[in-house]
N, CA, C and O atoms as CSV, one atom per row, in Angstrom:
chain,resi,resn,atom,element,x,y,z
A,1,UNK,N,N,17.793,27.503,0.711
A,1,UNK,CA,C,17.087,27.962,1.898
A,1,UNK,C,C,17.685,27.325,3.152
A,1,UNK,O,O,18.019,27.947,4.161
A,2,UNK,N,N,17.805,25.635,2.907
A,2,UNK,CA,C,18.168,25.490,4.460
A,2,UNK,C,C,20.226,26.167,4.993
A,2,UNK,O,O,20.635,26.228,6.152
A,3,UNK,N,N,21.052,26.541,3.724
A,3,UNK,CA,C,22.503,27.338,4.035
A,3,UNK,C,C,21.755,28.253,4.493
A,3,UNK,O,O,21.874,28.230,5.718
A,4,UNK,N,N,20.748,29.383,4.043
A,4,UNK,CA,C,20.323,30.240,4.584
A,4,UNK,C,C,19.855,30.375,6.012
A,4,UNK,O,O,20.084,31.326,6.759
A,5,UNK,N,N,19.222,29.373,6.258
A,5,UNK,CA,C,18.746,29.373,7.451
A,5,UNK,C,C,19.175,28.954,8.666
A,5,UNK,O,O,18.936,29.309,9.820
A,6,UNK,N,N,20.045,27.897,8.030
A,6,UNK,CA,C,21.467,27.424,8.835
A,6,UNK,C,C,20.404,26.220,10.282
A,6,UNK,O,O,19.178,26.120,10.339
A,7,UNK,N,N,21.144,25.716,10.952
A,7,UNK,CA,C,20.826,24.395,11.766
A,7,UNK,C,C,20.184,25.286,12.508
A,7,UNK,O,O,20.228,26.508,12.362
A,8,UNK,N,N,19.517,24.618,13.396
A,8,UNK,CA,C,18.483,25.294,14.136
A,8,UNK,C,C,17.726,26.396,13.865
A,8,UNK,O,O,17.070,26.901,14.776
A,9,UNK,N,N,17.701,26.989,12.437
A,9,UNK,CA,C,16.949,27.896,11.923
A,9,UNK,C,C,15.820,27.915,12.339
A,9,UNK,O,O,15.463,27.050,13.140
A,10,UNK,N,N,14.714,29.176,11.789
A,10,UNK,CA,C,13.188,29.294,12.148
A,10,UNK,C,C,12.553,29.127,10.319
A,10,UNK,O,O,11.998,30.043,9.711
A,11,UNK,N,N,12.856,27.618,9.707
A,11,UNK,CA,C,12.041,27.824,8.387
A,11,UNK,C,C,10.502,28.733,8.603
A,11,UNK,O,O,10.510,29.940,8.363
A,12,UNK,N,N,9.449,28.169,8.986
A,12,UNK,CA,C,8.841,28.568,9.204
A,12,UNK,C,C,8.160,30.122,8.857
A,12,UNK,O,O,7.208,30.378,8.119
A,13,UNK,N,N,9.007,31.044,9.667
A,13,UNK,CA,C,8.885,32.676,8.984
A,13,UNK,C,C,9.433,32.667,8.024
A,13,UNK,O,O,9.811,33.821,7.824
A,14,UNK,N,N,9.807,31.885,7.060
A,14,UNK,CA,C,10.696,32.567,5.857
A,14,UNK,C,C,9.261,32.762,4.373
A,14,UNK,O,O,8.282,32.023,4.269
A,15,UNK,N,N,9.441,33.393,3.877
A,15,UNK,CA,C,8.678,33.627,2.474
A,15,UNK,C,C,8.738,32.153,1.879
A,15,UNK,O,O,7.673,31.626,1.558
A,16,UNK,N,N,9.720,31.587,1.745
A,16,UNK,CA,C,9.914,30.499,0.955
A,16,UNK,C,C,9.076,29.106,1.672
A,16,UNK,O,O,8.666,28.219,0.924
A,17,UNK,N,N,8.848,29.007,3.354
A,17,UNK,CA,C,7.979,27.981,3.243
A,17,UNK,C,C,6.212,28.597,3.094
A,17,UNK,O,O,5.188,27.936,2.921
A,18,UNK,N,N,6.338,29.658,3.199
A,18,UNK,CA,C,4.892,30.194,3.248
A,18,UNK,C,C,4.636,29.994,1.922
A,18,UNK,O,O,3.491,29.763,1.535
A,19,UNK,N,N,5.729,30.068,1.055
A,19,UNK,CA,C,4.635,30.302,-0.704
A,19,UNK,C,C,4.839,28.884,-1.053
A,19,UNK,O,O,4.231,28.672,-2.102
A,20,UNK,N,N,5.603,27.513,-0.503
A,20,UNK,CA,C,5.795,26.091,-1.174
A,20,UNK,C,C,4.810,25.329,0.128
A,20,UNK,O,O,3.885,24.594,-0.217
A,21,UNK,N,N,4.977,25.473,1.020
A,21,UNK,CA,C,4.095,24.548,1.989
A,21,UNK,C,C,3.055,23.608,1.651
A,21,UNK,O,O,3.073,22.377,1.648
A,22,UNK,N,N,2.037,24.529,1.335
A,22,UNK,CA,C,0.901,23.915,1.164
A,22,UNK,C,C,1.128,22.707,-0.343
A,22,UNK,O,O,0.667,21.566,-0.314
A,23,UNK,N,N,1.902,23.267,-1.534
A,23,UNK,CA,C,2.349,22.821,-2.181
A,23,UNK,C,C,3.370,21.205,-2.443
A,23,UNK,O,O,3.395,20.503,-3.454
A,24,UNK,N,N,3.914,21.066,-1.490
A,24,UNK,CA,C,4.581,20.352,-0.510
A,24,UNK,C,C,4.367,19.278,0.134
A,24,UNK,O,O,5.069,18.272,0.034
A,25,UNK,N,N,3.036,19.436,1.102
A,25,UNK,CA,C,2.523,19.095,1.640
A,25,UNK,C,C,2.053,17.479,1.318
A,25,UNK,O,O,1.541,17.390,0.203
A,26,UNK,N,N,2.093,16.749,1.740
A,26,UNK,CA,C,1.255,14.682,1.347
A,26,UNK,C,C,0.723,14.658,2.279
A,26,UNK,O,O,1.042,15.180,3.347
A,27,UNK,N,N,-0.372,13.913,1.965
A,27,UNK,CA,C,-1.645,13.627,2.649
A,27,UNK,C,C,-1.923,12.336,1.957
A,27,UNK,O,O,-2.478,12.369,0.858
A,28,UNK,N,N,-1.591,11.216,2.498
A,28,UNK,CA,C,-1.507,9.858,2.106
A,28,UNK,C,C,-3.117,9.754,2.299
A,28,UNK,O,O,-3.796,10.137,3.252
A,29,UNK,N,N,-3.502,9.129,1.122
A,29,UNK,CA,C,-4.599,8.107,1.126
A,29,UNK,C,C,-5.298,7.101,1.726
A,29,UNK,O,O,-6.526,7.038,1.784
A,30,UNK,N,N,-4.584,6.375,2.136
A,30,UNK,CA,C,-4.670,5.092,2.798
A,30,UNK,C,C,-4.528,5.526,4.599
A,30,UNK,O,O,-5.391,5.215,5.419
A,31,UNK,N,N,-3.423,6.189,4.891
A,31,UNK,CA,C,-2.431,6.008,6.006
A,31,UNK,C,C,-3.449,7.609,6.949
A,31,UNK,O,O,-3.576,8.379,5.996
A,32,UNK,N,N,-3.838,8.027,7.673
A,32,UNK,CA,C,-4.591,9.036,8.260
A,32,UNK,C,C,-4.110,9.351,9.324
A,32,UNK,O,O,-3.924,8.584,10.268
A,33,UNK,N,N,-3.749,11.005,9.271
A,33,UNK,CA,C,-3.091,11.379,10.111
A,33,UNK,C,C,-3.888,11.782,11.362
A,33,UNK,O,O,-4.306,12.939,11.422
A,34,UNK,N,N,-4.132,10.924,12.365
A,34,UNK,CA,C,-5.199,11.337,13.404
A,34,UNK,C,C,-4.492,10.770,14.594
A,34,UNK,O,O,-3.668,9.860,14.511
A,35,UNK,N,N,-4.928,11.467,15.918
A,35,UNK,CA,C,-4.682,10.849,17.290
A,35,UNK,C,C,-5.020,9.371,17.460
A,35,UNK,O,O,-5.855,8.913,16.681
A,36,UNK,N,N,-4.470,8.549,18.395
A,36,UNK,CA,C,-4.826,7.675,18.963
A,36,UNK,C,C,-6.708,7.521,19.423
A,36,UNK,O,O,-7.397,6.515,19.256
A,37,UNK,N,N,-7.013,8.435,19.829
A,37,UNK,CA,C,-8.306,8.974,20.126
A,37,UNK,C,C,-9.107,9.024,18.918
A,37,UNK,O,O,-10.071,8.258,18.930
A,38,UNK,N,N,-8.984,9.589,18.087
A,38,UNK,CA,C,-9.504,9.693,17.009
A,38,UNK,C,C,-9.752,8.252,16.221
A,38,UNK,O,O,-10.821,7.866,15.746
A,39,UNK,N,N,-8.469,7.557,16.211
A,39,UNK,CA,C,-8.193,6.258,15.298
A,39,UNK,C,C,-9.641,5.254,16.117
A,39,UNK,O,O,-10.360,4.546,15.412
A,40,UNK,N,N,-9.786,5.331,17.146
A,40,UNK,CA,C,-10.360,4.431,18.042
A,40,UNK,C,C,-11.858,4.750,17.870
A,40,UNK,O,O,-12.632,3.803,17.728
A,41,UNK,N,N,-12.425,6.288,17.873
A,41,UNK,CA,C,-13.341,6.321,17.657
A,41,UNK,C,C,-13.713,6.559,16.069
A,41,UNK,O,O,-14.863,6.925,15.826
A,42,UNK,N,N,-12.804,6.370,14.990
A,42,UNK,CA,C,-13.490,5.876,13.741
A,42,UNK,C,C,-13.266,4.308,13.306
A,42,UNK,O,O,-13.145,3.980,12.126
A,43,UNK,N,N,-13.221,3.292,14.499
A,43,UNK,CA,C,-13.250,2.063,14.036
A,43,UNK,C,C,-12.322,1.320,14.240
A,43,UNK,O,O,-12.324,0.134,13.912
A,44,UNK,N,N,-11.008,2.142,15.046
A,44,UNK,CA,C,-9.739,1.363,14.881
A,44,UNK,C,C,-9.445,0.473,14.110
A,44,UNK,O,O,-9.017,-0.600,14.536
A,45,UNK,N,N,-9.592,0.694,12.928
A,45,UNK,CA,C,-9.105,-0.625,11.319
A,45,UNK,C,C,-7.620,0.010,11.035
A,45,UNK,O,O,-6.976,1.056,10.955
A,46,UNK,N,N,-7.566,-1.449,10.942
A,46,UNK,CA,C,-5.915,-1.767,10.820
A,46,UNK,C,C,-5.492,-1.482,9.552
A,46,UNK,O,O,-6.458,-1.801,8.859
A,47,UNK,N,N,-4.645,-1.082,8.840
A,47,UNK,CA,C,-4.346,-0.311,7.624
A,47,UNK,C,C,-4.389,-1.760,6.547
A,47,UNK,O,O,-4.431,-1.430,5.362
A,48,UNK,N,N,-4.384,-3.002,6.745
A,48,UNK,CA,C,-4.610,-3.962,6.022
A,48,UNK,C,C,-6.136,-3.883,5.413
A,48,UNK,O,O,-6.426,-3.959,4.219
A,49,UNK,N,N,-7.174,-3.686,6.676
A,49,UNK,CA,C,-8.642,-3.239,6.395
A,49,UNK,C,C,-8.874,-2.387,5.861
A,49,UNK,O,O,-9.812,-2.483,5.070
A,50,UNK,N,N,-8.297,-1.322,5.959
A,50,UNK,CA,C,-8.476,-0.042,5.327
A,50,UNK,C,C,-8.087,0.474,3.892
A,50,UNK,O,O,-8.443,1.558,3.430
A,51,UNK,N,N,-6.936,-0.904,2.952
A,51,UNK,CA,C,-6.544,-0.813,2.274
A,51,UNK,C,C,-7.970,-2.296,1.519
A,51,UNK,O,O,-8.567,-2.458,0.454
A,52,UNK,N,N,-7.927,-2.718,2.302
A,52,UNK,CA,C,-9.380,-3.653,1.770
A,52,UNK,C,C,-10.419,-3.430,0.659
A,52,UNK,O,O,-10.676,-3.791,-0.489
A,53,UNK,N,N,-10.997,-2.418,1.905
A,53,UNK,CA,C,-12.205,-1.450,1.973
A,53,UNK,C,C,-12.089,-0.383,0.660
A,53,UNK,O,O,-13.116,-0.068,0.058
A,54,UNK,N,N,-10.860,0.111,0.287
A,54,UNK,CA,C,-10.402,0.613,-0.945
A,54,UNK,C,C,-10.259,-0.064,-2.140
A,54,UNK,O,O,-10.402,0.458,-3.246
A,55,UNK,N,N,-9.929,-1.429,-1.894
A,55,UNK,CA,C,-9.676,-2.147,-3.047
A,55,UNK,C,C,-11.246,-2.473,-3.562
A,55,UNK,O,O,-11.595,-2.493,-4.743
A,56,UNK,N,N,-12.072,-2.712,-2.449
A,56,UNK,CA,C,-13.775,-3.019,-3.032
A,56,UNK,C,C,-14.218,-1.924,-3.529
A,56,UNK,O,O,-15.111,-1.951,-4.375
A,57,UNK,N,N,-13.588,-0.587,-3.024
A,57,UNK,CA,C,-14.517,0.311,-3.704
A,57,UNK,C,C,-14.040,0.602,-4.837
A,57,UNK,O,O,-14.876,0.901,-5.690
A,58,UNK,N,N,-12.364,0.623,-5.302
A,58,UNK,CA,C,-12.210,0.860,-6.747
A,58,UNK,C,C,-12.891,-0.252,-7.716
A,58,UNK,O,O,-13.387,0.044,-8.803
A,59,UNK,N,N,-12.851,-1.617,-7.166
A,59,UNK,CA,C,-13.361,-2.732,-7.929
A,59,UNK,C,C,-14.704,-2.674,-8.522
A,59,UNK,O,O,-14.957,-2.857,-9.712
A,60,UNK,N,N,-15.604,-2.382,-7.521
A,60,UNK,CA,C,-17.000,-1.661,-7.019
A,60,UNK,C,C,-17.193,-1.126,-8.535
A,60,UNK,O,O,-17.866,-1.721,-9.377
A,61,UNK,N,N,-16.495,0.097,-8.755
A,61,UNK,CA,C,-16.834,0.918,-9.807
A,61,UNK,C,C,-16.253,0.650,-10.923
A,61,UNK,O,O,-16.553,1.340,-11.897
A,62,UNK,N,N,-15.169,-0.539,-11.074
A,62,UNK,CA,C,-14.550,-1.172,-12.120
A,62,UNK,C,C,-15.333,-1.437,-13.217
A,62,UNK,O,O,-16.336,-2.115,-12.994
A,63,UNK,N,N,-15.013,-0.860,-15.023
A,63,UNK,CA,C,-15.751,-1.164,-15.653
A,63,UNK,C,C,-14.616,-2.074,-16.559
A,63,UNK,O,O,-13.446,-2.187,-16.191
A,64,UNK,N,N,-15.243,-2.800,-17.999
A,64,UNK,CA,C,-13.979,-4.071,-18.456
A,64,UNK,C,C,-13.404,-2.764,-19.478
A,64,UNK,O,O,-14.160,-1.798,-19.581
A,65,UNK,N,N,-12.507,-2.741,-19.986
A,65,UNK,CA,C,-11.586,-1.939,-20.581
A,65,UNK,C,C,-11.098,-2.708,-22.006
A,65,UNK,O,O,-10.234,-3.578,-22.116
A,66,UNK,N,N,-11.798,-2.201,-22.886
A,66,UNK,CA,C,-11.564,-2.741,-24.328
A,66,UNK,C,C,-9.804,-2.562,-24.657
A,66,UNK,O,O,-8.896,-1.768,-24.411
A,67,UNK,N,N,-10.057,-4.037,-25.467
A,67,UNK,CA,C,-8.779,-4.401,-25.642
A,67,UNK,C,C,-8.508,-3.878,-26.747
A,67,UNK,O,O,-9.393,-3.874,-27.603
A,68,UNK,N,N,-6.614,-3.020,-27.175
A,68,UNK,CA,C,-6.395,-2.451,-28.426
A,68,UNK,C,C,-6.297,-3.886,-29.965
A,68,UNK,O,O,-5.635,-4.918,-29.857
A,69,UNK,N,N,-6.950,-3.590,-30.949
A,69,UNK,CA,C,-6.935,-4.289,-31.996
A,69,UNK,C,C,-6.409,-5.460,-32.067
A,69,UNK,O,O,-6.236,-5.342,-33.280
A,70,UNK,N,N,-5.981,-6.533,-31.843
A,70,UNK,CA,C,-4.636,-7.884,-32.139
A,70,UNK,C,C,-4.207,-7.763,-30.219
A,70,UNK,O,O,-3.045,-7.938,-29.855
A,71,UNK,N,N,-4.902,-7.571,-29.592
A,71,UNK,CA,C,-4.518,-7.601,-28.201
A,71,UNK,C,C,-4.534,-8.990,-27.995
A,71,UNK,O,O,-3.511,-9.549,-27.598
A,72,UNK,N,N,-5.666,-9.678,-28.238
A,72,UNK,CA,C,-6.128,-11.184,-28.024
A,72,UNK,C,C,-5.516,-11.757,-28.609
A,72,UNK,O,O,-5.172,-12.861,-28.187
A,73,UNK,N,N,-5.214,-11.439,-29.475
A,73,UNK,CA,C,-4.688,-12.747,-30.393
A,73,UNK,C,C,-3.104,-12.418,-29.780
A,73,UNK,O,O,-2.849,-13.347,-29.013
A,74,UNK,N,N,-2.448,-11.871,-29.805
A,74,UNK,CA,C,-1.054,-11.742,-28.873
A,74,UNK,C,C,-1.073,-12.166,-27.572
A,74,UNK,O,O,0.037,-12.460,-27.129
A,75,UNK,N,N,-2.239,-12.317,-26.634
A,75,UNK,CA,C,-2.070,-12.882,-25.557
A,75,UNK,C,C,-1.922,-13.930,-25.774
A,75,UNK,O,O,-0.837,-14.463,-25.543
A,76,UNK,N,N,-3.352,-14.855,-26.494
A,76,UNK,CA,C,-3.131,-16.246,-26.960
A,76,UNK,C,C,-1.946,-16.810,-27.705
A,76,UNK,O,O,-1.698,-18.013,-27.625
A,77,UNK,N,N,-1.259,-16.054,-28.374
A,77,UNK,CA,C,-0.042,-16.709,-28.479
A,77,UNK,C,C,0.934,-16.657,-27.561
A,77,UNK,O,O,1.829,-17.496,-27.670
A,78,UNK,N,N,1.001,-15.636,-26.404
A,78,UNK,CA,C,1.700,-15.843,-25.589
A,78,UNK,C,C,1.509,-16.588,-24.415
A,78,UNK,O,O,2.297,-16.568,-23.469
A,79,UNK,N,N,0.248,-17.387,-24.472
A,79,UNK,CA,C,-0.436,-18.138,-23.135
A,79,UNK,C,C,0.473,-19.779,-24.196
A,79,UNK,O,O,1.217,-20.591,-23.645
A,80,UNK,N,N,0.102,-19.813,-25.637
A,80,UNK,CA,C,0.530,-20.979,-26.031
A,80,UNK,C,C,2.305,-21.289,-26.365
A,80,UNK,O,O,2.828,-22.296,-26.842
A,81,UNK,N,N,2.969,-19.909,-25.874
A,81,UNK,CA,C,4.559,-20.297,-25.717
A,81,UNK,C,C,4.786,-20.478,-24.211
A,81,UNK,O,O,5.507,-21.347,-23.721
A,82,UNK,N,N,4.118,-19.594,-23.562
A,82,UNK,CA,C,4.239,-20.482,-21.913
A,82,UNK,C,C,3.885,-22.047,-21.789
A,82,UNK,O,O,4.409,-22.904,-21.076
A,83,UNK,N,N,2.913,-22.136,-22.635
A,83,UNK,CA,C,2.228,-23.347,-22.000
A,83,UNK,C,C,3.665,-24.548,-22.860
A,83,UNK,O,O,4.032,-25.613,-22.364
A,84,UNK,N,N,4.327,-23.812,-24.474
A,84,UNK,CA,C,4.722,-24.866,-24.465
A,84,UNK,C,C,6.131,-25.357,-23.545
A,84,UNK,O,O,6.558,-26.445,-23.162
A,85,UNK,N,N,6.579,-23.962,-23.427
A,85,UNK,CA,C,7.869,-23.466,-22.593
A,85,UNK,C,C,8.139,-24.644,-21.161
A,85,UNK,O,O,9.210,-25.196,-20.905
A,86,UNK,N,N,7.129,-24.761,-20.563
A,86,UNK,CA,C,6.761,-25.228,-19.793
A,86,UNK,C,C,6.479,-27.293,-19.966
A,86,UNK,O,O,7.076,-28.170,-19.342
A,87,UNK,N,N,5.834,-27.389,-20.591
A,87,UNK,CA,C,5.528,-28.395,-21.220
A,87,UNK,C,C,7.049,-29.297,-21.410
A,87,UNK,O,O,7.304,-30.440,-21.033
A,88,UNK,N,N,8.023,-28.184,-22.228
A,88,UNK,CA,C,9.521,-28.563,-22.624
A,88,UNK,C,C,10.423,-29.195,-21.420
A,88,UNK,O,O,10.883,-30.328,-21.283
A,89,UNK,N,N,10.520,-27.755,-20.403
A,89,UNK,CA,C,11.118,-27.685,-19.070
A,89,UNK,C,C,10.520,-28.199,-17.951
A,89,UNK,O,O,11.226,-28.104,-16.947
A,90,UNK,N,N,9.107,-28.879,-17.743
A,90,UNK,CA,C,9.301,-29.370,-16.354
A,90,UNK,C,C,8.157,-30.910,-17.216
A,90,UNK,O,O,6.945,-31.076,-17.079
A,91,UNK,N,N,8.760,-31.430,-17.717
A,91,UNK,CA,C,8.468,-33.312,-17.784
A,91,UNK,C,C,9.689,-33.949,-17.588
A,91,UNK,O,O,10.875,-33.929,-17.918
A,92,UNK,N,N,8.722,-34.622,-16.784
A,92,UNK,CA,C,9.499,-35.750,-15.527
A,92,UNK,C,C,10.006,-36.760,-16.637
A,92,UNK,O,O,10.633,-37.769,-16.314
């Protein structure tokens, strides 16, 4: 499409952005595509806050997530080769 349409083309009228566009299209989560005006009158929060405010609400609804069969017992052995790994490599 864009050889077709060549530099300074009109994508736009072509069939091909009318039927992929919407398709296409991102609409970030976090990041909101609004005026200066707009940003100010919903709170002006800084995308650090706003990524916050998301993290409490997925947490919010966080439930604990059962562990598969021998999960535990593979962590614990891998908490007791760090610990000895460690133990080996840093005494003074």
């Amino acid at each position: 499409m864009i050889r077709q349409v060549g530099p300074g083309g009109d994508f736009l009228s072509q069939d091909h952005t009318v039927r992929y566009f919407r398709k296409e299209l991102y609409f970030p989560k976090l990041f909101k595509r609004t005026t200066i005006d707009e940003w100010i009158k919903a709170g002006s929060k800084m995308i650090h806050e706003v990524a916050h405010e998301r993290v409490l609400e997925i947490l919010a609804k966080a439930k604990p997530v059962e562990l598969l069969p021998g999960a535990d017992a593979e962590l614990e052995r891998a908490l007791r080769n760090a610990e000895n790994w460690a133990a080996q490599n840093h005494s003074s």
